[in-house]
C-alpha positions as CSV (number, residue, x, y, z in Angstrom):
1,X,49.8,17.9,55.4
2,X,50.3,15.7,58.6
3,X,47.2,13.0,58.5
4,X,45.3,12.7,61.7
5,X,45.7,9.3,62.6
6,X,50.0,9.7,62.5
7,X,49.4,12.7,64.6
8,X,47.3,11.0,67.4
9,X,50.3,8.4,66.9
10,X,52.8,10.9,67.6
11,X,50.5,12.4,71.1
12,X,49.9,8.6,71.9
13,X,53.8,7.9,72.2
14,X,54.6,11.2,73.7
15,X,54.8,12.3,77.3
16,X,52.3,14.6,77.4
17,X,49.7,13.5,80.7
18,X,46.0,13.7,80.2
19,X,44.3,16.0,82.9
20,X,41.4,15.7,80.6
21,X,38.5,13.4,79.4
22,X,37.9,10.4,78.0
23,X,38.2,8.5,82.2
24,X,40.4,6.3,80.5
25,X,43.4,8.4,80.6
26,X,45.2,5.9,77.1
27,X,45.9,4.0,80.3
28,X,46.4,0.0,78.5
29,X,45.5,-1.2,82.3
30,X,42.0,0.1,81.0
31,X,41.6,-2.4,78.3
32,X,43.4,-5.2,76.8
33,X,44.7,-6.5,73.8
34,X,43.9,-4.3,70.2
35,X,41.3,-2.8,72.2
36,X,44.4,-1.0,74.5
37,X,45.6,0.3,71.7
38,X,42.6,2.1,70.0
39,X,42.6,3.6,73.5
40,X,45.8,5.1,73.4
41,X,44.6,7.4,70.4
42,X,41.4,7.9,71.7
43,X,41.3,11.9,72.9
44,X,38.9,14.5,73.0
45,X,39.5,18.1,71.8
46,X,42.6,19.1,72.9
47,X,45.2,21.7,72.0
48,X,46.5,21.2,68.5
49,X,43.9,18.8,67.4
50,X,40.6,21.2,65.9
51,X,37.7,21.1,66.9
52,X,35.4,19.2,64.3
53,X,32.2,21.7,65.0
54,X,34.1,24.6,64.2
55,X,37.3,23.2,62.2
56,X,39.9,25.9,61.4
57,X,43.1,23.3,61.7
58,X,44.2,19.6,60.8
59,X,39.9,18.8,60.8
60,X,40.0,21.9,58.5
61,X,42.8,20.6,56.3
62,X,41.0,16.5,56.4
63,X,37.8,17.9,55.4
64,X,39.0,19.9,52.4
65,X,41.2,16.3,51.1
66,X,37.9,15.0,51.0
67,X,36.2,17.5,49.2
68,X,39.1,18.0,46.5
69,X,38.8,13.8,45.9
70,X,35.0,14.1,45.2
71,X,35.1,17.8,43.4
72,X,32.8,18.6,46.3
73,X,32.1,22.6,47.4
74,X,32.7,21.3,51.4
75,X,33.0,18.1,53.1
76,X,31.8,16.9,56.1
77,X,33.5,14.4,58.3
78,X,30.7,12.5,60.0
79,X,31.0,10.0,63.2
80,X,27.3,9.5,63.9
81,X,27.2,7.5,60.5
82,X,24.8,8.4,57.1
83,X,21.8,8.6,59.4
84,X,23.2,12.2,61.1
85,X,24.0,13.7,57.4
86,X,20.8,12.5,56.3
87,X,18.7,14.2,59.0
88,X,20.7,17.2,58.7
89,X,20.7,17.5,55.0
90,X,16.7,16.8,55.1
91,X,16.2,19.6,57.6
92,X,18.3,22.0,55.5
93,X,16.1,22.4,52.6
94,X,12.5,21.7,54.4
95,X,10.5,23.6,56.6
96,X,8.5,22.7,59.3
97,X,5.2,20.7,58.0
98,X,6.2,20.8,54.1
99,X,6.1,18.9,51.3
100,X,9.1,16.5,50.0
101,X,9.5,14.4,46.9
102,X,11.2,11.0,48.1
103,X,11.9,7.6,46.4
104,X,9.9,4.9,48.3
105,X,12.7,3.0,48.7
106,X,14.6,5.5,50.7
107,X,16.4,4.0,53.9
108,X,14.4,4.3,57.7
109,X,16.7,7.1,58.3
110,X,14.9,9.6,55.3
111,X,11.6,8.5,56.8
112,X,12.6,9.9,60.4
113,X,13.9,12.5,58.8
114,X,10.3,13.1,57.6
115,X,8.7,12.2,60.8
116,X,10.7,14.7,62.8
117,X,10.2,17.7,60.3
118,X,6.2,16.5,59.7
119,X,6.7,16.4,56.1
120,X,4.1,15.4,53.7
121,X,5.6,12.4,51.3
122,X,5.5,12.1,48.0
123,X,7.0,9.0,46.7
124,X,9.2,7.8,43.6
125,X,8.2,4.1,43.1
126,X,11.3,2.3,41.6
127,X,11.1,-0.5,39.2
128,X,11.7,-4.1,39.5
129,X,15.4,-5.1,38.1
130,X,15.2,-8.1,35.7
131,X,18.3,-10.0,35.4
132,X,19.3,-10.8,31.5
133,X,17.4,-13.1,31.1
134,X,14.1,-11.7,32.8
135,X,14.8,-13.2,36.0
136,X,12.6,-11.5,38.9
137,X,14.7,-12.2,42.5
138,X,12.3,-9.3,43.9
139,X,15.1,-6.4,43.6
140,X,14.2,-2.6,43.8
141,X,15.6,-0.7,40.5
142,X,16.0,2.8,40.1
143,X,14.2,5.8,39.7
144,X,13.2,6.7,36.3
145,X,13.6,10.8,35.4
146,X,10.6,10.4,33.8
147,X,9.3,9.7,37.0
148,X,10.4,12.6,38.9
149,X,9.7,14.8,36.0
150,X,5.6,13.5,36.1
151,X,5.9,13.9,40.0
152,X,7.1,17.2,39.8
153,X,4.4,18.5,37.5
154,X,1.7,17.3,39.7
155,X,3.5,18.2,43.2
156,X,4.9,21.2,41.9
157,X,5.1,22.3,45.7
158,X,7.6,19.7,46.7
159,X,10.7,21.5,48.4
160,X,13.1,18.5,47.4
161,X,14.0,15.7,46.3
162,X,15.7,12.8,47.8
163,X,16.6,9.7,46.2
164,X,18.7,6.2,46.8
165,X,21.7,5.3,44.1
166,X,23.1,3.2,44.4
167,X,20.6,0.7,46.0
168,X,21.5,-1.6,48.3
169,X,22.3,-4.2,45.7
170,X,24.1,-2.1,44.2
171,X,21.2,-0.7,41.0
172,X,22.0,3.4,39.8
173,X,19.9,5.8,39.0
174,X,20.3,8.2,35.9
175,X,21.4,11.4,38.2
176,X,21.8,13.6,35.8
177,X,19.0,14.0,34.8
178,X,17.0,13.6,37.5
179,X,18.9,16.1,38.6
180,X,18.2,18.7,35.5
181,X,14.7,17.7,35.5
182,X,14.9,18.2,39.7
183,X,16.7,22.1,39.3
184,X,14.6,23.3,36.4
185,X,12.1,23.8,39.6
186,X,14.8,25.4,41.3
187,X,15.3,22.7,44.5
188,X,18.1,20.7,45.6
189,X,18.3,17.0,45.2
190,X,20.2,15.0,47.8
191,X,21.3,11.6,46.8
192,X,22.1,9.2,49.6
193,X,25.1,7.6,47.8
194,X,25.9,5.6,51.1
195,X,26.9,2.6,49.2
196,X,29.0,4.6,46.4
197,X,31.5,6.1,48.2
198,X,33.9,4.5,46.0
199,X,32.3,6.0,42.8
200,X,34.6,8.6,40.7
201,X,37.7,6.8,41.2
202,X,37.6,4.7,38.5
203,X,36.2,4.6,34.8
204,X,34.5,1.2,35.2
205,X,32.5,2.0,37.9
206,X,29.6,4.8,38.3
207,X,30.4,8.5,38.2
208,X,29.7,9.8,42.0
209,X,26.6,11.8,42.2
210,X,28.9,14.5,43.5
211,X,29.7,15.5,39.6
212,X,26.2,14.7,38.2
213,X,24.6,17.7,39.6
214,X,23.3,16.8,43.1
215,X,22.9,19.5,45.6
216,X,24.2,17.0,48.8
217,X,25.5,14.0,49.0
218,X,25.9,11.5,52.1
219,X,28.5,8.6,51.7
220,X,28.5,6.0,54.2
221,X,32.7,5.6,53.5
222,X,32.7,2.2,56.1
223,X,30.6,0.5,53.8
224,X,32.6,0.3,50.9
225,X,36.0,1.8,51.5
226,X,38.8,1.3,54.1
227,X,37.0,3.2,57.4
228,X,35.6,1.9,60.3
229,X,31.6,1.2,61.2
230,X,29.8,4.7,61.5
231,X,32.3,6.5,59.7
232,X,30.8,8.7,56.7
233,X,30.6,12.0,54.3
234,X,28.3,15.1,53.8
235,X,29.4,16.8,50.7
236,X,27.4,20.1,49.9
237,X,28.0,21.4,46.3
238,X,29.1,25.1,45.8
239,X,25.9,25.3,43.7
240,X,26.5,22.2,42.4
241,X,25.2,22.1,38.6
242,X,28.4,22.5,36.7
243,X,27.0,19.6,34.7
244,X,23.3,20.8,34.9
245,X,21.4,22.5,32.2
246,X,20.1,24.4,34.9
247,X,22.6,26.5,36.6
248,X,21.7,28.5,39.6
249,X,23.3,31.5,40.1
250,X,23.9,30.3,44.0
251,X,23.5,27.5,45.8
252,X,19.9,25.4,46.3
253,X,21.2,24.9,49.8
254,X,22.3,27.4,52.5
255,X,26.1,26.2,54.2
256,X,25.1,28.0,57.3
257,X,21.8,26.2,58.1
258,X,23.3,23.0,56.9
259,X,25.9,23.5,59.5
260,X,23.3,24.1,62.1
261,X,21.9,20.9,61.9
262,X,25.0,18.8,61.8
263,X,25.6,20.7,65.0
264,X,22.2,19.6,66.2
265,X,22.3,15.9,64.8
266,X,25.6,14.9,65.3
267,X,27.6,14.3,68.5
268,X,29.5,16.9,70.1
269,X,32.3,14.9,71.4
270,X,33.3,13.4,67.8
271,X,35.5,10.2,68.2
272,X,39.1,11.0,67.3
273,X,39.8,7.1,66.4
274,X,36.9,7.1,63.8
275,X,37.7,10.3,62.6
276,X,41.6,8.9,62.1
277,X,39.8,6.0,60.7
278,X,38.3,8.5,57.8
279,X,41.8,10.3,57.5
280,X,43.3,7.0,56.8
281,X,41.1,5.8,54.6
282,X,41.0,9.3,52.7
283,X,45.0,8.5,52.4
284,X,44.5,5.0,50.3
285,X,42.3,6.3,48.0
286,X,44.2,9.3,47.1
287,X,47.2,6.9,46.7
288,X,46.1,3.8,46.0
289,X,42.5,3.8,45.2
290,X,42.3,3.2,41.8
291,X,44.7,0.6,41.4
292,X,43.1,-1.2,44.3
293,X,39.8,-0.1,42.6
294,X,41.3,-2.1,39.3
295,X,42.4,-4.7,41.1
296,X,39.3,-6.0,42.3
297,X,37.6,-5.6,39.1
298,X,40.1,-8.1,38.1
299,X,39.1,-10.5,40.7
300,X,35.7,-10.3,39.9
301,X,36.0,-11.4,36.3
302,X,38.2,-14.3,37.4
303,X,35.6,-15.4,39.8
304,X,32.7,-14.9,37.5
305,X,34.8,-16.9,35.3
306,X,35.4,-19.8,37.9
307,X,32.1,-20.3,38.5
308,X,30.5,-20.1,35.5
309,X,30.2,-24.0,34.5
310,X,27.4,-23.7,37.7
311,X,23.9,-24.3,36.7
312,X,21.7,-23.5,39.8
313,X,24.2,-21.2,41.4
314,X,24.0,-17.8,39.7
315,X,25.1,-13.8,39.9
316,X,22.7,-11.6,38.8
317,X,23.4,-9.1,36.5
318,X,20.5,-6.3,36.4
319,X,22.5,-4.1,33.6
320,X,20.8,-5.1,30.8
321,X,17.5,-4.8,32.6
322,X,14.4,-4.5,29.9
323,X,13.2,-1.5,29.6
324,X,15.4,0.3,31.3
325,X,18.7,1.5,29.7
326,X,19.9,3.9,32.1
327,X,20.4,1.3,34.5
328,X,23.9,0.8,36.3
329,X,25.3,-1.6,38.3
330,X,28.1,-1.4,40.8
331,X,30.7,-4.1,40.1
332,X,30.9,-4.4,44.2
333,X,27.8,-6.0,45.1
334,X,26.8,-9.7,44.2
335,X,23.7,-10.9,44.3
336,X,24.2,-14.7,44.8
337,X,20.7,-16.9,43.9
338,X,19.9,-19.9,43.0
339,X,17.6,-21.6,40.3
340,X,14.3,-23.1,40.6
341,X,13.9,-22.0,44.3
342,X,16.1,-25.0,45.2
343,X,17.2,-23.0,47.8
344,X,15.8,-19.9,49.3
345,X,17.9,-17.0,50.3
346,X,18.4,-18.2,54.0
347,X,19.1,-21.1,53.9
348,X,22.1,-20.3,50.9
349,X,23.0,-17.5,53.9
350,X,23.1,-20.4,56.5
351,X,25.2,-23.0,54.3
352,X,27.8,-20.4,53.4
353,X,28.5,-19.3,57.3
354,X,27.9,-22.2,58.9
355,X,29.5,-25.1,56.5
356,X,31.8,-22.7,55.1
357,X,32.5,-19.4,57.8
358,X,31.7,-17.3,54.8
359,X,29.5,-14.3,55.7
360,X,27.3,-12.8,53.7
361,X,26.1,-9.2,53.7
362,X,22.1,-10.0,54.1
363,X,19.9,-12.4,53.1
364,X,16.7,-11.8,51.2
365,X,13.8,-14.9,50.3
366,X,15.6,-15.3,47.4
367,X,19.4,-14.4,47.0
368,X,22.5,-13.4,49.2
369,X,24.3,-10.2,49.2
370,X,28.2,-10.1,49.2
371,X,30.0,-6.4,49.5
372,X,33.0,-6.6,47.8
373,X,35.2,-3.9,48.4
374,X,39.3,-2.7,47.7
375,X,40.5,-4.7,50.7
376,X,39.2,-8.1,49.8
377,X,41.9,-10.6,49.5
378,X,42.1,-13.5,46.4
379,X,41.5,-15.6,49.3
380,X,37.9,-14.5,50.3
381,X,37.5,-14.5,46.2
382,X,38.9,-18.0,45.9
383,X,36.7,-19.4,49.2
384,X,33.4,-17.8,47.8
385,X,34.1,-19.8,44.5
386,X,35.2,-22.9,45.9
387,X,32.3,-22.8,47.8
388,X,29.7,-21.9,45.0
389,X,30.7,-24.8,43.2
390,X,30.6,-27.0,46.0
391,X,26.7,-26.2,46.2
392,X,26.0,-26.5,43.0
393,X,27.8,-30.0,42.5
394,X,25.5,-31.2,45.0
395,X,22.2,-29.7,44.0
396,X,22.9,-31.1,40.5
397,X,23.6,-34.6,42.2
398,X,20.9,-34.1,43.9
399,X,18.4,-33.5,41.3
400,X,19.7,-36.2,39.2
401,X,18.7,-38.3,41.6
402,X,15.5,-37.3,42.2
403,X,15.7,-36.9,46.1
404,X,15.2,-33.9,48.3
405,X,18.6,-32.3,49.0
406,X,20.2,-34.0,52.0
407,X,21.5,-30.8,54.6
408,X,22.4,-32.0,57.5
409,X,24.2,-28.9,58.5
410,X,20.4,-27.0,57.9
411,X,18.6,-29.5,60.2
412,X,16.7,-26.8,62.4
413,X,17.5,-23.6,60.7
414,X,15.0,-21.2,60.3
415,X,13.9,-21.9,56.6
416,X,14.0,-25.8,56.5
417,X,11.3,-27.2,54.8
418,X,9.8,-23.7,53.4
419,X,9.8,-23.6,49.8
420,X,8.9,-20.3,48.1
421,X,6.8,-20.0,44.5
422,X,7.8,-18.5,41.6
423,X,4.7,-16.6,41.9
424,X,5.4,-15.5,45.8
425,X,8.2,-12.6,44.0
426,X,8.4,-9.7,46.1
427,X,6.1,-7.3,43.9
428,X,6.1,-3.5,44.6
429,X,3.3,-2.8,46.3
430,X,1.0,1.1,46.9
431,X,0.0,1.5,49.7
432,X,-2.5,4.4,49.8
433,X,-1.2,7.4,52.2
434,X,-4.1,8.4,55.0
435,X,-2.3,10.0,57.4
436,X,1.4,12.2,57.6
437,X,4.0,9.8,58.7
438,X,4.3,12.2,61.6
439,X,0.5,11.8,62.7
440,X,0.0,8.0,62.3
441,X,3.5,7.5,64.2
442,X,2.3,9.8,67.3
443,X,-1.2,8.7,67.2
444,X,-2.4,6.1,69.7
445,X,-2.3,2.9,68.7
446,X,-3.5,-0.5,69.6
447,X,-1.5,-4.0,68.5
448,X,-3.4,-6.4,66.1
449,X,-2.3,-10.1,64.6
450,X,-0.4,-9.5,60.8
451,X,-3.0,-11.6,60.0
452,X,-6.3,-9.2,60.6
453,X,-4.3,-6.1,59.8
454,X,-5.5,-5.7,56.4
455,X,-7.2,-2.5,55.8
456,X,-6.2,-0.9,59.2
457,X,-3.6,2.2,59.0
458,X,-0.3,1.3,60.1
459,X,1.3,3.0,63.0
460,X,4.9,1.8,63.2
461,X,7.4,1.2,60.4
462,X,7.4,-2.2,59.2
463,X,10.9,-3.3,57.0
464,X,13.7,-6.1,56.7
465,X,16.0,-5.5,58.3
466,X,19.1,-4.9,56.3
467,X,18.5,-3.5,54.6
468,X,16.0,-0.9,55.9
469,X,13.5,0.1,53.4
470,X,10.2,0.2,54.7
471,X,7.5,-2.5,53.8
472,X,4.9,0.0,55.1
473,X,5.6,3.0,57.0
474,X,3.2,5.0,59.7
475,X,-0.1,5.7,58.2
476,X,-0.5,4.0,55.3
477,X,-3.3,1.6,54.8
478,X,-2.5,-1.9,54.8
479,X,-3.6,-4.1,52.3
480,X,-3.7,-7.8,52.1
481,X,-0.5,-8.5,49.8
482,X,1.4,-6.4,52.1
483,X,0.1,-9.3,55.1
484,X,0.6,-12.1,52.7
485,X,4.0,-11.0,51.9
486,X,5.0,-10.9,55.7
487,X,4.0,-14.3,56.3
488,X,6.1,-14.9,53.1
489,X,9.2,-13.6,54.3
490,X,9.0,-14.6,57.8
491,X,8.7,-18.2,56.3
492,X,11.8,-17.6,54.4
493,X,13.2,-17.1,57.9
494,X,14.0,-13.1,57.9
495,X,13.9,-11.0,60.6
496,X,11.3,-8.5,60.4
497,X,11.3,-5.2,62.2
498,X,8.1,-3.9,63.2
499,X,6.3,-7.0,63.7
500,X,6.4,-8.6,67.4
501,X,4.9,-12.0,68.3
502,X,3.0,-11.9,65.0
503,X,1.2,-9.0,65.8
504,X,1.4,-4.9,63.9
505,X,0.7,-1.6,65.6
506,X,-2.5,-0.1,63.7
507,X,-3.9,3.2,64.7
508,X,-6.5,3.1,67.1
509,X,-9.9,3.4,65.3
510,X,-12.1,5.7,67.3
């Protein structure tokens, strides 16, 4: 098969003139630099190259690569990034107004998901991961079966399910049997695997939830493999429970109507460079991926190794978590903290990138995210390490002599001065539901300080942002630790969605 991105190569170079869209005509006048020459293979759909919406040739062929590397039934390509195939694949098994079973810590694209279809939410509260040692850095864990399972019994009406693996630190979920328990009520469970799109091609890492049982599955393929930003895959299982102990004689989800709403949800002038992007990226991890996959494991133990003689610096390591054996982690994430609140989150984020030009993923109050993927070089290994060790010589010099640590380089930054409590961890917090997402988000509304917003019903989605997950979300009822913990956090110097000039959207009492 010819890949898609050498074939827009082969147009590119040819003499073929454009009397067609995009206005830029691959003209390099139009552009300069490596910008010029994403242009020249940037077309539309022309002769010879498919038609994604309807893909009966080399789309066709790209697609069906993809679904024979993760065992899937069909594969989607998708340019409008996980968001699109998580509207669609939420649309596809719902009706209008119903009822879905959803893990609280779903990302702000399953709540408008919700919104949009007026569901009615039930929620899957995940643990809290402890480190080996019991350390609490305020990270979500996974969901429980047993949780679904008790869910299920008293939501019996619930039309699906929809859970997060692995989270955003990189924390997976048992899907097997969630999805066993999940199909013994005869619905689909869709997974939003957006940061596992490099599960299944390796032993050491998770098993993609595309062999576990779930019905659909969306991978955000930018975020952890070789594809660029808004690139990703819906995979729909051809009944999908060869690994279930209960197999449907069909499919939980109908093709046809899932189709419809990728139709609806995604563009329909798909971007020929991002979908070369997916085909390329498709192409090193049929060839390469799991030596590249074993590579980096490799790196990671020699880092983990170099910086282990560090006191206050730390990885954490929620696979031993207590009480919790099903837990896995994914090898790509770490979580970077640092003992005895000597340094919050932020300002560990703002000494790395502006001391070192080393950029982390996020920041949360109390750790930093790196995403470590297949293309990382030893040098970005080597530089993280170097680094690590450079701040933890001087915190223990520091400390031994009994001073505050000297940061020049901090001098102004967001979290100076702000020292977070042990007792300040992020706890998971229940909000009690009063109104549908959909009504409390179309309702009107009227703006109030953070600070007096306790016990009023929230009309806009309030989350961090990354990653996404939703500190409250339209019309749940505010409660005091929920206010506390936003003065926490915007302390800590995070950027807060949903909160302007210190003030919320409440529903307007009448």
């Amino acid at each position: 098969m010819e890949e898609l991105y050498r074939k827009l190569e082969k147009y590119r170079d040819s003499d073929y003139y454009p009397f067609h869209m995009p206005g830029h005509k691959r003209n390099r006048e139009a552009a300069e630099g490596a910008l010029a020459e994403s242009y020249g293979l940037d077309i539309t759909e022309i002769e010879g190259f498919d038609n994604l919406h309807q893909a009966q040739g080399i789309l066709m062929e790209e697609q069906k690569r993809a679904a024979r590397l993760y065992g899937s039934g069909q594969s989607y390509f998708l340019v409008n990034g996980s968001t699109c195939g998580i509207l669609s694949a939420v649309f596809a098994v719902t009706e209008q107004g119903g009822k879905i079973l959803m893990a609280r810590n779903c990302h702000k694209s399953v709540y408008h998901a919700v919104y949009l279809r007026e569901l009615e939410t039930v929620y899957l509260q995940p643990g809290m991961a402890a480190g080996k040692s019991g350390e609490n850095l305020g990270i979500s864990g996974g969901i429980e079966p047993e949780a679904a399972a008790e869910a299920l019994r008293e939501h019996p009406d619930c039309r699906a399910v929809i859970v997060t693996s692995p989270t955003y630190e990189g924390i997976v979920s048992d899907i097997r049997s969630i999805a066993d328990i999940v199909h013994s009520y005869g619905i689909p469970l869709i997974v939003d695997e957006a940061h596992g799109a490099h599960f299944g091609f390796h032993e050491a890492y998770p098993a993609s939830s595309t062999g576990l049982g779930a019905d659909l599955v969306i991978h955000s393929v930018h975020k952890t493999l070789p594809a660029m930003t808004q690139t990703a895959l819906l995979h729909w299982m051809d009944n999908g429970h060869g690994n279930s102990l209960h197999r449907q004689e069909k499919s939980l989800v109908d093709k046809r109507k899932l189709e419809k709403y990728l139709k609806i949800f995604q563009t329909s002038s798909p971007s020929y460079v991002l979908m070369a992007s997916v085909s390329r990226c498709m192409g090193i991890v049929e060839k390469e991926g799991r030596e590249r996959l074993n590579r980096l494991l490799k790196s990671r133990c020699r880092f983990l190794e170099r910086i282990k003689e560090c006191f206050y610096v730390r990885v954490f390591d929620a696979a031993q978590s207590a009480g919790n054996t099903s837990m896995q982690c994914d090898p790509c994430k770490l979580v970077i903290g640092i003992r005895e609140n000597r340094l919050t989150g932020q300002e560990l984020y703002d000494i790395l990138l502006e001391k070192y030009h080393l950029q982390m993923e996020m920041a949360s109050a109390y750790y930093v995210l790196a995403i470590m993927t297949m293309m990382d070089t030893q040098e970005g290994w080597t530089r993280l390490a170097e680094a690590l060790l450079q701040i933890d010589d001087g915190l223990k010099r520091a400390v031994l002599r009994q001073e505050e640590i000297a940061r020049p380089e901090m001098r102004g930054s967001k979290a100076e001065g702000y020292r977070p409590e042990a007792e300040q961890r992020y706890k998971t917090i229940i909000l009690n539901t009063e109104m549908t997402i959909s009504e409390a988000y179309d309702a009107e509304y009227e703006s109030v300080k953070a600070t007096d917003s306790a016990g009023r019903i929230a009309a806009e989605f309030i989350n961090l942002y990354p990653p996404g997950i939703p500190l409250a979300v339209p019309g749940e009822r505010l409660a005091e630790a929920v206010t506390e913990g936003l003065m926490h956090y915007q302390r800590c110097g995070l950027h807060i969605q949903g909160v302007e000039n210190g003030r919320i959207r409440v529903v307007k009492e009448k």
